[in-house]
DSSP file (Angstrom, degrees, kcal/mol; ACC not computed):
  #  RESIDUE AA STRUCTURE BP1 BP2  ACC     N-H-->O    O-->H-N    N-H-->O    O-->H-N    TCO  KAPPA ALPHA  PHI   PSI    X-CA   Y-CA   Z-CA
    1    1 A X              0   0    0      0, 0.0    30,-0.4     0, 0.0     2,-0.2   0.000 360.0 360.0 360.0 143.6  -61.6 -113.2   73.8
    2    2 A X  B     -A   58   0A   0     56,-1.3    56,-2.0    28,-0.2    30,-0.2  -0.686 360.0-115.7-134.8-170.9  -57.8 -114.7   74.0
    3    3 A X  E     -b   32   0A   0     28,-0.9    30,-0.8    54,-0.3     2,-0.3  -0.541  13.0-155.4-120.6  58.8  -55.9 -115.9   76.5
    4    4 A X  E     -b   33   0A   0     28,-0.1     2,-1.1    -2,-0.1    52,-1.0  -0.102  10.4-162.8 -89.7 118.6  -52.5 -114.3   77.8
    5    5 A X  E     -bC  34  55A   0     28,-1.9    30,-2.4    -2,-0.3    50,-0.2  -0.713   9.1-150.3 -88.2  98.4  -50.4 -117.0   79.5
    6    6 A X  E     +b   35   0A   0     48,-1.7    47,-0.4    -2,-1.1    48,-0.4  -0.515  34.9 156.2 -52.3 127.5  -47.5 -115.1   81.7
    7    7 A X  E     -b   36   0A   0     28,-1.0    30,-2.7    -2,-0.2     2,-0.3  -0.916  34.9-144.2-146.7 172.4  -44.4 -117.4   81.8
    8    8 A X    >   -     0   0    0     28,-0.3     3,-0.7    -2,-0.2     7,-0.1  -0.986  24.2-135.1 -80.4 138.7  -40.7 -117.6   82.3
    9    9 A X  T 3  S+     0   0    0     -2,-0.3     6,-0.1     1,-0.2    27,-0.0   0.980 109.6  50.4 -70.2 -33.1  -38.4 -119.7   80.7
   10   10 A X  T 3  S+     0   0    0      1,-0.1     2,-1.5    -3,-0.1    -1,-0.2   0.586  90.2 105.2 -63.6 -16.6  -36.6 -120.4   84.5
   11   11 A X    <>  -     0   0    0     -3,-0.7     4,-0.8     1,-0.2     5,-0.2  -0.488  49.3-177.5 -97.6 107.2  -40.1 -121.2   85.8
   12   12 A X  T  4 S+     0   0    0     -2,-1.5    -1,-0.2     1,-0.2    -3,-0.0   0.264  82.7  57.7 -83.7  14.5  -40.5 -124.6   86.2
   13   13 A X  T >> S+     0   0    0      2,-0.1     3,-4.0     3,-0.1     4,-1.6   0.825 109.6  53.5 -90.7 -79.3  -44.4 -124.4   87.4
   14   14 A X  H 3> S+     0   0    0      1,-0.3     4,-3.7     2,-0.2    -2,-0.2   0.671 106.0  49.7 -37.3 -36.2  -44.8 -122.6   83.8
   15   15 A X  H 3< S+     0   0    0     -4,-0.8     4,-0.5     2,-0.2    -1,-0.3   0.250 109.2  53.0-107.7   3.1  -43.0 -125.6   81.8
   16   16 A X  H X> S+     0   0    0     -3,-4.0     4,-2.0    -5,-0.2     3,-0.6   0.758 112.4  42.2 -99.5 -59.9  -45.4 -128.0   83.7
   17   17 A X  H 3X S+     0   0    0     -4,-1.6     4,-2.8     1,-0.2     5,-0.4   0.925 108.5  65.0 -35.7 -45.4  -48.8 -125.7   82.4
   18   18 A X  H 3X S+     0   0    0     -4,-3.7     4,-2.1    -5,-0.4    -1,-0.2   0.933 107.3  39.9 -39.2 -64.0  -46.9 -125.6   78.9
   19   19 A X  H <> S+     0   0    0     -3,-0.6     4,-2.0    -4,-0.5    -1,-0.2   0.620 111.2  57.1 -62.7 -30.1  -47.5 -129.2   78.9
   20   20 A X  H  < S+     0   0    0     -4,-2.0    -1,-0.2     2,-0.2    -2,-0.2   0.993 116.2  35.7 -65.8 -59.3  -51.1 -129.3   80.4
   21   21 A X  H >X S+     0   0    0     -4,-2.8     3,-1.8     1,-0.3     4,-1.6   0.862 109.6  65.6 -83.2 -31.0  -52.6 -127.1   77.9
   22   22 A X  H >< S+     0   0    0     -4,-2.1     3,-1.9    -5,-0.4     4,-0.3   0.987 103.7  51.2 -29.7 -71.5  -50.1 -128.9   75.1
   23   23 A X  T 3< S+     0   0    0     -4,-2.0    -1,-0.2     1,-0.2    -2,-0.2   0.436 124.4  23.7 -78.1   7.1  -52.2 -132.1   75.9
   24   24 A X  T X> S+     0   0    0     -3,-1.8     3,-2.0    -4,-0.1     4,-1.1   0.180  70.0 123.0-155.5  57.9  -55.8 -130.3   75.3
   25   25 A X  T << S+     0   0    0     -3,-1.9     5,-0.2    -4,-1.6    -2,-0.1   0.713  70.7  72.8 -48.6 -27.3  -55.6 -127.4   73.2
   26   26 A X  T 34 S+     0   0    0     -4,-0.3    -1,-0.3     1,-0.2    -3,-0.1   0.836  97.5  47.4 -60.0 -38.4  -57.9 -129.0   71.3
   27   27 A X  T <4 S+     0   0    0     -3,-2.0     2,-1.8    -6,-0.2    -1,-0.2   0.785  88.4  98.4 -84.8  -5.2  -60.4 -128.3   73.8
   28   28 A X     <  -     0   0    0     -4,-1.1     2,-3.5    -7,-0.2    -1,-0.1  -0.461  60.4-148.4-124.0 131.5  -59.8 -124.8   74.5
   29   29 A X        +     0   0    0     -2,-1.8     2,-0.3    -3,-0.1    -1,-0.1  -0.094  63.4  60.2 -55.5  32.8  -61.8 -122.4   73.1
   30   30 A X  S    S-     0   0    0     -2,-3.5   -28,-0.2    -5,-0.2    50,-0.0  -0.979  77.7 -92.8-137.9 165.2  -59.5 -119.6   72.7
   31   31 A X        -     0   0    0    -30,-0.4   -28,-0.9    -2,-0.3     2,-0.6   0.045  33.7-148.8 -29.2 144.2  -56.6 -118.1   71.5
   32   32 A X  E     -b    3   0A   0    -30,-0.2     2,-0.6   -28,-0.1   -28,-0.1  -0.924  10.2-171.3-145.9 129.7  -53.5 -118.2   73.6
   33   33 A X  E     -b    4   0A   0    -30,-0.8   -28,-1.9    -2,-0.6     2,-0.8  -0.883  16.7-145.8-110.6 117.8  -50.9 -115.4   73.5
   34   34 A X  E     -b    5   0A   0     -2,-0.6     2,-0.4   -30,-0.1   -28,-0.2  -0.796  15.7-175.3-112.7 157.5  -47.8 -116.2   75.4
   35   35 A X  E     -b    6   0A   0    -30,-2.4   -28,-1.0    -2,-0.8     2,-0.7  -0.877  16.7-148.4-115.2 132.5  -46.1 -113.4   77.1
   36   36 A X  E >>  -b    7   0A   0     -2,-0.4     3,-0.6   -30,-0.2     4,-0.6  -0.987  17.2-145.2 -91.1 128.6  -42.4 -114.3   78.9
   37   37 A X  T 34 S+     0   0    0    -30,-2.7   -29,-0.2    -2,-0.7     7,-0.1   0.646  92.7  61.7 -46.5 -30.2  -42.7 -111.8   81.7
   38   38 A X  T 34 S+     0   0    0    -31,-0.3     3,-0.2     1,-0.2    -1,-0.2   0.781 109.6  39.6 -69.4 -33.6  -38.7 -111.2   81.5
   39   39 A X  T <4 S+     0   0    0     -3,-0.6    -1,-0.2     1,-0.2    -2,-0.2   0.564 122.7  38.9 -82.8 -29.8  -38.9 -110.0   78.0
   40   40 A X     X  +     0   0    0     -4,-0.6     4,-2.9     1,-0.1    -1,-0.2  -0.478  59.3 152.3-131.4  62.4  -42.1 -107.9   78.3
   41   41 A X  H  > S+     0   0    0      2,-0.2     4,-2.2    -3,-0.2    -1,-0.1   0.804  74.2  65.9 -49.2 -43.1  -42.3 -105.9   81.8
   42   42 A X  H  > S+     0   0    0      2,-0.2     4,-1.0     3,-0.2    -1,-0.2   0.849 111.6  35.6 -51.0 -37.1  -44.4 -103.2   80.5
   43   43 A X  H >> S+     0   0    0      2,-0.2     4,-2.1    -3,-0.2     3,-0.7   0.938 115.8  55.7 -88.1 -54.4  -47.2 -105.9   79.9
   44   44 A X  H 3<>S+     0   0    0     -4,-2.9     5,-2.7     1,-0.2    -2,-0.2   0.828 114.0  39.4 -22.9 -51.6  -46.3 -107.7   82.9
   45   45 A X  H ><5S+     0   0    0     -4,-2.2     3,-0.7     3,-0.3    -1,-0.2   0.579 105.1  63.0 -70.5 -27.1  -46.8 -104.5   84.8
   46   46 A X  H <<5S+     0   0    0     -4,-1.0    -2,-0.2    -3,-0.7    -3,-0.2   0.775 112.6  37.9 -74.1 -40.3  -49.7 -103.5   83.0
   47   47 A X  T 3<5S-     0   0    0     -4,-2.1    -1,-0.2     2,-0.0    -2,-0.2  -0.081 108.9-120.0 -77.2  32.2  -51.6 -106.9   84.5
   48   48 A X  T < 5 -     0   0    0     -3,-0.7     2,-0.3     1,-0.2    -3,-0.3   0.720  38.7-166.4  48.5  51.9  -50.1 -106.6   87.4
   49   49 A X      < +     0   0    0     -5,-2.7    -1,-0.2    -6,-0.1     3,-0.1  -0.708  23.7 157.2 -92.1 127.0  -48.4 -109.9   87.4
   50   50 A X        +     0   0    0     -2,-0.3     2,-0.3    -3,-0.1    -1,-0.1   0.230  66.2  38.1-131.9   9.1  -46.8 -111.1   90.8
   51   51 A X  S    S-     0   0    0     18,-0.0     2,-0.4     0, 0.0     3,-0.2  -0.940  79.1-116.5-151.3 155.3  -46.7 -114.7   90.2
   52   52 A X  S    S+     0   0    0      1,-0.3    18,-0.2    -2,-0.3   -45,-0.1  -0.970  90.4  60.3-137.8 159.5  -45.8 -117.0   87.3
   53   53 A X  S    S+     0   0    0    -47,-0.4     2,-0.9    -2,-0.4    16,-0.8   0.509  74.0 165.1 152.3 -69.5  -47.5 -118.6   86.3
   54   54 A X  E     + D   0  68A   0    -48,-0.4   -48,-1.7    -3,-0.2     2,-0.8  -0.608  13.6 176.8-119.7 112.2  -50.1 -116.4   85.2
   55   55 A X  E     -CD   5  67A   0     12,-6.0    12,-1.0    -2,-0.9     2,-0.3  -0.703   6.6-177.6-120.2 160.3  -53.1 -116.7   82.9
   56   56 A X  E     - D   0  66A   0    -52,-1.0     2,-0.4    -2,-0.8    10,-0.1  -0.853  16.8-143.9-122.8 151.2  -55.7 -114.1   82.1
   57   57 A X  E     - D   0  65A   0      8,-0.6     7,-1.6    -2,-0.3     8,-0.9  -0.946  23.8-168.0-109.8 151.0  -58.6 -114.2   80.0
   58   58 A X  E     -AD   2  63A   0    -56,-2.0   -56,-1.3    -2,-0.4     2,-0.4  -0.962  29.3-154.0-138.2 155.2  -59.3 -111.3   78.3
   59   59 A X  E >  S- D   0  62A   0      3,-0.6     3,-1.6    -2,-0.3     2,-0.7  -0.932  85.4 -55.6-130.9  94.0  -62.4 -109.7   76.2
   60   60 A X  T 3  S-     0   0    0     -2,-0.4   -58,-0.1     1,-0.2     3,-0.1  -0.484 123.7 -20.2  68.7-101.7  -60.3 -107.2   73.9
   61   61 A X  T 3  S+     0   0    0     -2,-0.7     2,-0.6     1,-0.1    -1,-0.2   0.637 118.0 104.7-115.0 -11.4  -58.4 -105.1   76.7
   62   62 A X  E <  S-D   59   0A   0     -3,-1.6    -3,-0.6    -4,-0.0    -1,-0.1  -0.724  71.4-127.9 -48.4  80.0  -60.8 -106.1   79.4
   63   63 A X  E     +D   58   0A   0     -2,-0.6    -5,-0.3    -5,-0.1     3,-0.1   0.172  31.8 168.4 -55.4 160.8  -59.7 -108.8   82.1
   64   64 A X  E     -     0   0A   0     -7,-1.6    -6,-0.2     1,-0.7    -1,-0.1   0.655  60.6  -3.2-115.0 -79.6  -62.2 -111.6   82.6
   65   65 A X  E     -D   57   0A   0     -8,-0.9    -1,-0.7     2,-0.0    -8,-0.6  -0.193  61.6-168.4-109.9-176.3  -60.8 -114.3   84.6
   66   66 A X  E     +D   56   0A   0    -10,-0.1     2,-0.4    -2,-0.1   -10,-0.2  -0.818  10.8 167.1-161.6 174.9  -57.2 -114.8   86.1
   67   67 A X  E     -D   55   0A   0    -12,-1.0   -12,-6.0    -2,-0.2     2,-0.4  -0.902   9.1-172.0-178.7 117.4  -55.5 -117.6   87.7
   68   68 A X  E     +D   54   0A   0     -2,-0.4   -14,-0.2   -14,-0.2   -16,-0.1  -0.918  50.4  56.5-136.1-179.4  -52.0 -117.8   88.4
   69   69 A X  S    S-     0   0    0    -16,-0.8   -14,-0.2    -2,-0.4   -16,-0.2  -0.094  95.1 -53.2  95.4 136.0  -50.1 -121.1   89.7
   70   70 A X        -     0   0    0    -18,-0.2     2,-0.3     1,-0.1   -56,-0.1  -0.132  56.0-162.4 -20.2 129.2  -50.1 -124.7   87.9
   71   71 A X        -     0   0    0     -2,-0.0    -1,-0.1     3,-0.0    -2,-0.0  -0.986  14.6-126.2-133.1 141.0  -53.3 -126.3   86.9
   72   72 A X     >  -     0   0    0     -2,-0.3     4,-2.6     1,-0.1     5,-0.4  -0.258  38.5 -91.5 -85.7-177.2  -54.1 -129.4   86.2
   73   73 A X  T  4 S+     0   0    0      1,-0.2     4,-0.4     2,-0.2    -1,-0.1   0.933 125.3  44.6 -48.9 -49.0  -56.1 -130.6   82.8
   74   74 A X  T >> S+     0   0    0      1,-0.2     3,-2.2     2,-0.2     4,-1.8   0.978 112.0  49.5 -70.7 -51.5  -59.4 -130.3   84.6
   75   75 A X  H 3> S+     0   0    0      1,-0.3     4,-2.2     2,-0.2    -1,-0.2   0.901 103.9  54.8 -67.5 -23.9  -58.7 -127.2   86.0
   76   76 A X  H 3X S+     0   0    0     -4,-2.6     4,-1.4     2,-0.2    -1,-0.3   0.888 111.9  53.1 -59.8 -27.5  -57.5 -125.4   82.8
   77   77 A X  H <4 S+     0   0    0     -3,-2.2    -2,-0.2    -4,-0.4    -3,-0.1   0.859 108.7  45.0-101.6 -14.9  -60.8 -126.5   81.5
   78   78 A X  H >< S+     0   0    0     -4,-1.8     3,-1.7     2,-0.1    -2,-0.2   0.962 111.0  56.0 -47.6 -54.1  -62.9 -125.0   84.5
   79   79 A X  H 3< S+     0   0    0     -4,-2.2    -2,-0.2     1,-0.3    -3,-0.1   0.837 106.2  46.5 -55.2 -66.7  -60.9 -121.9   84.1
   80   80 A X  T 3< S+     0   0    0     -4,-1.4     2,-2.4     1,-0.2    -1,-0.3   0.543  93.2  93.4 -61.4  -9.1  -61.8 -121.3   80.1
   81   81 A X    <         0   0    0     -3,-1.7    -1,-0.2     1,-0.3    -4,-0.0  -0.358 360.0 360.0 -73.9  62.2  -65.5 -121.9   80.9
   82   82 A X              0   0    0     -2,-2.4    -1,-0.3   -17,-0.0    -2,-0.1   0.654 360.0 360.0 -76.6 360.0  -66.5 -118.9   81.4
């Protein structure tokens, strides 16, 4: 399972999450793929992405979880508990 984290470089919500998971990567247990949505529409569009934002878990090409919106420490560390 990884993790693909939707972002923009203009989205100043994403550059706050950069920083959340910066400060405990150590604790989470997966891989983290980041995708800029601007660059990559075909994968944007292929998870439906409508917000930024956005992270998925995923189990090979199956979604798991999702969550889009700014999270705070704790909640990035609900979210990966799956």
């Amino acid at each position: 399972m990884k993790i693909l984290k939707f972002y923009a470089d203009w989205c100043g919500p994403c550059k706050m999450l950069s920083k959340t998971i910066e400060s405990i990567k150590e604790e989470i247990p997966f891989e983290i793929e980041e995708v800029d949505a601007d660059n990559n529409p075909d994968m944007a569009k292929k998870y439906n992405i409508r917000g930024l934002p956005t992270m998925i878990i995923v189990d090979g090409e199956t979604e798991v979880k999702r969550h889009t919106g700014n999270m705070t420490a704790d909640q990035v560390k609900e979210f990966v508990n799956v």
